[in-house]
Phi, psi and omega in degrees: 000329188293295219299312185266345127349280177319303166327292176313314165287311116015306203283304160318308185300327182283318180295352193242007197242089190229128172284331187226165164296160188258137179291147181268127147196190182302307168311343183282122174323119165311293213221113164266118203242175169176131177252136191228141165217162169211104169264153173192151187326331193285053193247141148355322155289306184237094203242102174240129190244069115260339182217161169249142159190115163274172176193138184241140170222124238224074184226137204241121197213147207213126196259149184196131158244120194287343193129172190219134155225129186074227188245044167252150179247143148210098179290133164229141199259057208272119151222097142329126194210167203211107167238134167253143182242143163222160197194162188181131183258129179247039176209091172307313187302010160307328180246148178262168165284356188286332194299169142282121161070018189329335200273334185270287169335306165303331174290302181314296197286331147312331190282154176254129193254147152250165209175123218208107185231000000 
């Protein structure tokens, strides 16, 4: 988390540090962003105490303006992004005996996963 802080910051210190006028072309950056989110099963809509699962989202975003016609804008949005999921089924009796193979399945989906997307 220091790491990526730093980065953002590093990155806004530098983006903002121009020795020239900056040239008009297609490509320039506008607007530069970072988005951080943190979600998890525990909310006001959907609160299920059969599984847990959280997520951290990392996304980094960068505005270019392409032009204008009549009285339309037109802006492109490249955001890169990093989301970790992590999940865990907490109710074994959830896969039944009836399944194929319920016992390995019960293992597997108990067991707690990451996931790095």
């Amino acid at each position: 988390m220091k790491i990526i802080f730093l980065f953002i910051t590093l990155l806004f210190g530098f983006s903002s540090l121009t020795a020239q006028d900056s040239k008009k072309g297609l490509f320039n950056i506008k607007k530069v962003g970072f988005l951080y989110n943190n979600a998890n099963e525990k909310n006001f809509i959907f609160n299920d105490k059969d599984f847990s699962y959280s997520t951290n989202t990392y996304k980094l975003q960068a505005f270019f303006n392409l032009g204008t016609w009549k009285s339309l804008k037109f802006e492109l949005i490249l955001q890169p992004q990093i989301k970790i999921l992590e999940h865990q089924l907490l109710n074994k009796q959830f896969v039944l005996p009836t399944e194929k193979n319920y016992q390995e399945k019960r293992t597997e989906f108990t067991t707690p996963k990451t996931m790095h997307l």
